[in-house]
C-alpha positions in Angstrom: -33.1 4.2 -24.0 -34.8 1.0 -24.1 -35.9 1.1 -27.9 -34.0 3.4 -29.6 -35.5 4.8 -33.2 -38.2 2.5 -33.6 -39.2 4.0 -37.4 -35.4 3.6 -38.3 -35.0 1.3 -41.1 -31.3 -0.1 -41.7 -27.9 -1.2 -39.5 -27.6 -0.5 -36.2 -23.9 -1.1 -35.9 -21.0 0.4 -38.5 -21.2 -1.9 -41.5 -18.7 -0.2 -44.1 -15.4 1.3 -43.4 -15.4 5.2 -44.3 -14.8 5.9 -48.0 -11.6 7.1 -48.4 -11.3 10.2 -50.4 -8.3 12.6 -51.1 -9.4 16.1 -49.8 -8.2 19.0 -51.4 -7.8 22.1 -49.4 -10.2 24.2 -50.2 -12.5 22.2 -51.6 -15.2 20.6 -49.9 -16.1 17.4 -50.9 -20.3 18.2 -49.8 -22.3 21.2 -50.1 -22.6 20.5 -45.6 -18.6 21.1 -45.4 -19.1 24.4 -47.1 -20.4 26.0 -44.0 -20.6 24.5 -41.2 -24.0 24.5 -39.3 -25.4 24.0 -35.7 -26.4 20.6 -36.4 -22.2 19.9 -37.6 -21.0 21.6 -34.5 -23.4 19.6 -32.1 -22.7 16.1 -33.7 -18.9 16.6 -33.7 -19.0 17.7 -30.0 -21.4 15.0 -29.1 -19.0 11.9 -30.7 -16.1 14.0 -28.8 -17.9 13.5 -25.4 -18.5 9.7 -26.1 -14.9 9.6 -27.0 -13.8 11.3 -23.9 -15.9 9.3 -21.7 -14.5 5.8 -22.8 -11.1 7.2 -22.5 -11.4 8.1 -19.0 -13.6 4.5 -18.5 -10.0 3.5 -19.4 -8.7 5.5 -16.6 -10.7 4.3 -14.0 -10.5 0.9 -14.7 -6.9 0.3 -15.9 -5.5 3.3 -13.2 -7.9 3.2 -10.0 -9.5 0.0 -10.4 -6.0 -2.0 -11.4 -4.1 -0.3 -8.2 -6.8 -1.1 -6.0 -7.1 -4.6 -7.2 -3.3 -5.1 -7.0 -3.0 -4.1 -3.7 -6.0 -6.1 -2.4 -3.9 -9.2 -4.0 -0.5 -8.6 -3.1 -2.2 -7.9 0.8 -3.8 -10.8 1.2 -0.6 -12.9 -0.2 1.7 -10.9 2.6 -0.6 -11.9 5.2 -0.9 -15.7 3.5 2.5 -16.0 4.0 3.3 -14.2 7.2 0.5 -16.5 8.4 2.2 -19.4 6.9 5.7 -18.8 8.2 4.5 -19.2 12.7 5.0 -22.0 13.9 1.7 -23.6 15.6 0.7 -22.3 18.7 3.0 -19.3 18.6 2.2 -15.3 17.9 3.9 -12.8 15.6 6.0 -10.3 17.3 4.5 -7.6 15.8 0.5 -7.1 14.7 0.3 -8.4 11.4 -3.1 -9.6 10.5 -4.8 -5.8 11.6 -3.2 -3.6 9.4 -3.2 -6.2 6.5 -6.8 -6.7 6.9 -7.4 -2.8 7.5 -6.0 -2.4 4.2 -7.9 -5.2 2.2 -11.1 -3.6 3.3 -9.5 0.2 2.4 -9.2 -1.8 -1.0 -12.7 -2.9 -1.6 -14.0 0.3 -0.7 -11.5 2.2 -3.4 -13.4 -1.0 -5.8 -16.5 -0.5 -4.9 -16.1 3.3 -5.8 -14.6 2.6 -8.9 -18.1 1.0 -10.0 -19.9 3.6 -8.8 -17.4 6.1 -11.6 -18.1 3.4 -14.2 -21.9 3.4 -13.2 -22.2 7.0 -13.5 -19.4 7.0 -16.7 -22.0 4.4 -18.7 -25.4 6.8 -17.5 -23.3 10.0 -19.4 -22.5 7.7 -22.7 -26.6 6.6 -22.7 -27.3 10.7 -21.9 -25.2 11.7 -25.0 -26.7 8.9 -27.1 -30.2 10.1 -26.4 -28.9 13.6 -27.5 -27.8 12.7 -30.8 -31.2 11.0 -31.5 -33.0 14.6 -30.2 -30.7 15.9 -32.5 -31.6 13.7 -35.2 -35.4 14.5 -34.8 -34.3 18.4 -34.6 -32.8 17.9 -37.9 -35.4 16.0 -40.0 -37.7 19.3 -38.9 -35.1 21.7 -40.1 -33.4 20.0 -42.8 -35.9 17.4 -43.8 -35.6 13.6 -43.6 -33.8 13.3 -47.3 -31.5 15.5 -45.7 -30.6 13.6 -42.5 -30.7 10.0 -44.7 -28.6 11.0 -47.9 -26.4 14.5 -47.0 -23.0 13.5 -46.3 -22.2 15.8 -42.9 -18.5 16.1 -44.1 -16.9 12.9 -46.0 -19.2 10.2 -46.6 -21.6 9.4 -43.6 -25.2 10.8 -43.0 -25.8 12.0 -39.7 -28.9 9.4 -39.9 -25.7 6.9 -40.5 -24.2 8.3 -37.7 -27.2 8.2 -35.0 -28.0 5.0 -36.1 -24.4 3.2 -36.0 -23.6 5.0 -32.7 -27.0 3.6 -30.8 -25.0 0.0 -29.7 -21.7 1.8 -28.3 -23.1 1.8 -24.6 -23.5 -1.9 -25.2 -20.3 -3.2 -24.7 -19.1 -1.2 -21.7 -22.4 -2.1 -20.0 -21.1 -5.8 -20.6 -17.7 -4.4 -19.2 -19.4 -3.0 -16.2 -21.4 -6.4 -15.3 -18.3 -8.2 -15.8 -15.9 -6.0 -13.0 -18.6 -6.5 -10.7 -18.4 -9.5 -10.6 -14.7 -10.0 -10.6 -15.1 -7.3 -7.3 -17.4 -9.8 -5.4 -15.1 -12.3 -6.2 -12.1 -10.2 -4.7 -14.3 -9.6 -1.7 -13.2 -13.3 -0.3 -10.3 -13.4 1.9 -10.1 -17.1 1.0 -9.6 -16.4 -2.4 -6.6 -18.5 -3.7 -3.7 -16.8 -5.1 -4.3 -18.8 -8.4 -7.5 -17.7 -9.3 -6.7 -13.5 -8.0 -4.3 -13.5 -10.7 -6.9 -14.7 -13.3 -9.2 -12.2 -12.0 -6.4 -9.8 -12.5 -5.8 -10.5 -16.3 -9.5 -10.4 -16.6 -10.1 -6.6 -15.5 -7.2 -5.8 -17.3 -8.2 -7.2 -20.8 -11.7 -5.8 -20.6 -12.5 -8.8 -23.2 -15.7 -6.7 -24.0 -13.9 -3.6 -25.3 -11.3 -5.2 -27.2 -13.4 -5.5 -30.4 -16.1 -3.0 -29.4 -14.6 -0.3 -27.2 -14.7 2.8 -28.6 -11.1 2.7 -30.0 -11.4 -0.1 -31.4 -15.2 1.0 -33.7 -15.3 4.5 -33.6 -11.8 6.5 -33.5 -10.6 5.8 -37.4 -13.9 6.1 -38.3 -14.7 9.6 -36.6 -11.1 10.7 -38.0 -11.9 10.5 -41.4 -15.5 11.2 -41.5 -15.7 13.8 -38.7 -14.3 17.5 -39.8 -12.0 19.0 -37.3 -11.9 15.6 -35.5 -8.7 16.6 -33.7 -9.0 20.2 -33.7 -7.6 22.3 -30.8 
């Protein structure tokens, strides 16, 4: 996936909002929406997978990661303070710093394979991406490269607009990925201050990389309105 449509002349990100059109039942609005072909089918399911896969990216990291990271923190503060509490020289009733510590490391292991999900989440978005440029190709055989650059597939957008514009969305969650790893190896240290775990925290939880970029946030109004059947069951 290094270079990516190297004879592709034009944006590589989405420049213009849809073009809003009313749509009459009935009546398609391009000769492509008056029968569906392969090439329709495929590109819808493709965008479908993408959006799928950043939707359970969401999952892992906002479900999995955020409960394993929570727990990690709110350990090591029990045990901070359990610590804290003995008076020199004396010893807890009860074992405290075993379990606590047992579960810490149970912790890093539950983040550790959360970045291996994400890892293998990210390879699936770059697999599906790859796909819609094969597609592509398949299509400027069949259809012809006029076709590809200046047939609207349903509303507005080519599906040389759409392989083009969809190329950068693996960019942003693979900033996203580097970005929890390294929050993880900063969790990893039992010395960590309570102070900057809570920073960490609101970090993982924002995902700063996805707020502007995420799929949600460039690709979900888009594929609504340009994308027939976006939402079809």
């Amino acid at each position: 996936m290094s270079k990516r449509l190297a004879s592709f002349h034009g944006p590589s990100t989405p420049t213009s909002s849809p073009v809003s059109q009313p749509r009459h039942p009935g009546t398609p609005a391009s000769p492509s929406r008056a029968s569906e072909t392969t090439i329709h089918r495929k590109t819808r399911t493709l965008l479908q997978e993408l959006r799928s896969l950043s939707h359970a990216w969401d999952d892992i990291v906002l479900i999995d990661g955020l409960k394993a990271a929570r727990t990690l923190v709110d350990t090591r503060t029990e045990l901070d303070n359990a610590v804290a509490v003995l008076a020199p020289g004396t010893l807890p009733r009860s074992p405290i710093a075993g379990p606590k510590l047992a579960l810490m490391e149970k912790c890093i292991v539950q983040l550790d394979t959360v970045l291996t999900k994400l890892q293998k989440n990210l390879r699936r978005m770059g697999t599906i991406v790859d796909s819609l440029e094969a597609l592509y190709h398949e299509a400027q055989t069949t259809k012809g490269p006029k076709w590809c650059k200046e047939e609207p597939l349903w509303l507005s957008w080519s599906l040389e607009k759409f392989v083009l514009s969809i190329g950068v969305i693996t960019t942003p969650y693979h900033r996203s990925l580097v970005l929890l790893d390294g929050l993880v190896n900063q969790l990893r240290s039992h010395s960590l201050s309570f102070e900057a775990s809570r920073l960490i925290i609101n970090q993982w939880i924002e995902q700063p990389y996805l707020v502007e970029n995420g799929w949600d946030a460039q690709w979900e109004d888009i594929c609504a309105v340009e994308v027939e059947k976006w939402d079809a069951r």
